[in-house]
N, C-alpha and C positions, 0 to 999 in steps of 0.2 A: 183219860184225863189226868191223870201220875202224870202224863207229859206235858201237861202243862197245853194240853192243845183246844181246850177249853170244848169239848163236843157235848152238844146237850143229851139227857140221858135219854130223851124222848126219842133219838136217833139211831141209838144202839141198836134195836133190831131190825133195820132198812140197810143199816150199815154192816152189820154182821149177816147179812145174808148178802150181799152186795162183794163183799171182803171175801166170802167164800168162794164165789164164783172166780173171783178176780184171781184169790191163789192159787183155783185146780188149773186154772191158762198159765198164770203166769211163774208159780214158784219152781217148775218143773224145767225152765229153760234157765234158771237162774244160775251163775257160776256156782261149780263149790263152794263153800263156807269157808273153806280152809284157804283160796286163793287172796293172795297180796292184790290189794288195788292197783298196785303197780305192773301188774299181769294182766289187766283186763288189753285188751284191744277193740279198735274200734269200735270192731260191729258189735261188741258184747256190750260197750258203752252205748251203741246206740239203742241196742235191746234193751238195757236196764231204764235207759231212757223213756223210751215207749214201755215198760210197765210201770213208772212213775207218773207217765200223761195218763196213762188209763185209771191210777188212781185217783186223778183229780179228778175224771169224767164221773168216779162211783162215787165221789162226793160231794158229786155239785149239790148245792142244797142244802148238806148237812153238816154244814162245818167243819168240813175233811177238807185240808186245803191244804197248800206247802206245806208245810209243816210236819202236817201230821202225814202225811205221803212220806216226806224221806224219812221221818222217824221208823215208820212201818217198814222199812226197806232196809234201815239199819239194824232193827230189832232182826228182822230174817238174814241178816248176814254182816252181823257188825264189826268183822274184819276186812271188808270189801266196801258198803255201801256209807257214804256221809249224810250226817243228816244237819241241815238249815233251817233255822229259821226265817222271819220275814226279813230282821235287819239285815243275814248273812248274805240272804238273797239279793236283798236290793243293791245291798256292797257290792256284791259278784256282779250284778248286771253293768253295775254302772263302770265298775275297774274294768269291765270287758267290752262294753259294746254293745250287749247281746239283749237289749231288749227286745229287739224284732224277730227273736231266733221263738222258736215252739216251747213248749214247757219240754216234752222230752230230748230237742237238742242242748236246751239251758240244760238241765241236769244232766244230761252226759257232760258238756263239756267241765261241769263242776267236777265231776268224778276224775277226769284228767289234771284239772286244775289240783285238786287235793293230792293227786298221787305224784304231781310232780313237787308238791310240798315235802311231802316225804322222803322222793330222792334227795332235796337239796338240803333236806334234815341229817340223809344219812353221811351228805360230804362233808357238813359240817363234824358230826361224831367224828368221823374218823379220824377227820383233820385233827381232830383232839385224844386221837388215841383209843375210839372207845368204838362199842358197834350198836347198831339200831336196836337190836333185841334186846335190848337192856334199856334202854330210852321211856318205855313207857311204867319201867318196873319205879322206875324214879321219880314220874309223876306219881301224886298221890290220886286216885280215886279213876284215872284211867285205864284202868286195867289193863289187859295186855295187848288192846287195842290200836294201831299207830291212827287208824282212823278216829278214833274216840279221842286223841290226844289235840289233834287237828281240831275238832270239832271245840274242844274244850278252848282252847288256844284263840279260834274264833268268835268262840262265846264272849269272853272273859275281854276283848279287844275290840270287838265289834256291836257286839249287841248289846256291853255292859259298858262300853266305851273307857275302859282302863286304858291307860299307855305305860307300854311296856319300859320300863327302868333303863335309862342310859347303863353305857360301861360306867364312867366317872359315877352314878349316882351308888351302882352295885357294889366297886368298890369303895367307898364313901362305906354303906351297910355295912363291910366286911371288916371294917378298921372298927366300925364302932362295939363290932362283939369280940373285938379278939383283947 
């Protein structure tokens, strides 16, 4: 519930027995922790896929839904896995197509979708001189995550509905503190 995923506490022990089953299957197949999302390949995406659909199935009922699935998946490897919410989701569905695809083809192809964020992140940096490993040291509160940065980046655009600052408006800001 810190995440905001609102689960009744009446739940907790259906759900925490439920959750244990789910990790001795599933966290054992799981990449590395240390691997780039940008490393996954397919079928690892389609795996992570399928232990995403298996966690909606241990939550039917209990208020474990989107959300709280990729959060869970994040939390077990938050340099690989993205986590959405409902509006992220429904954005992705519809930027893609992909409502008639399964819950675990949607979140794999999310997982692709995100890592390809990140490449066109990294051509940006460079194009400017700089390199991705330092990217997220200059967000604040992202820590060293490039998936956490995404996810914030989504948030803050998507689910919070902010739009992001033209050039002219940025530098317009820059003239007025110098």
């Amino acid at each position: 519930n810190d995440w905001r995923c609102r689960i009744p506490q009446r739940n907790f022990p259906i759900l925490k027995e439920r959750l244990q089953q789910w990790a001795a299957l599933w966290i054992p197949q799981f990449p590395d922790a240390s691997r780039d999302i940008r490393s996954l390949n397919e079928s690892e995406r389609a795996q992570i896929g399928a232990s995403y659909e298996a966690l909606l199935h241990l939550g039917a009922g209990l208020n474990f839904q989107d959300t709280a699935a990729a959060k869970t998946l994040h939390a077990l490897r938050s340099h690989t896995l993205p986590i959405w919410d409902a509006a992220i989701k429904d954005w992705f569905l519809g930027e893609r197509g992909l409502s008639a695809r399964s819950p675990a083809q949607t979140y794999s192809h999310f997982l692709h979708h995100v890592a390809e964020e990140i490449s066109e992140l990294e051509v940006d940096v460079a194009r400017l001189g700089h390199s991705l490993s330092g990217v997220s040291q200059l967000a604040h509160g992202s820590g060293d995550s490039l998936v956490k940065l995404v996810d914030e980046y989504y948030w803050v655009t998507i689910t919070d509905g902010h739009t992001l600052p033209t050039r002219v408006e940025l530098e317009q800001w820059l003239r007025w503190i110098q």
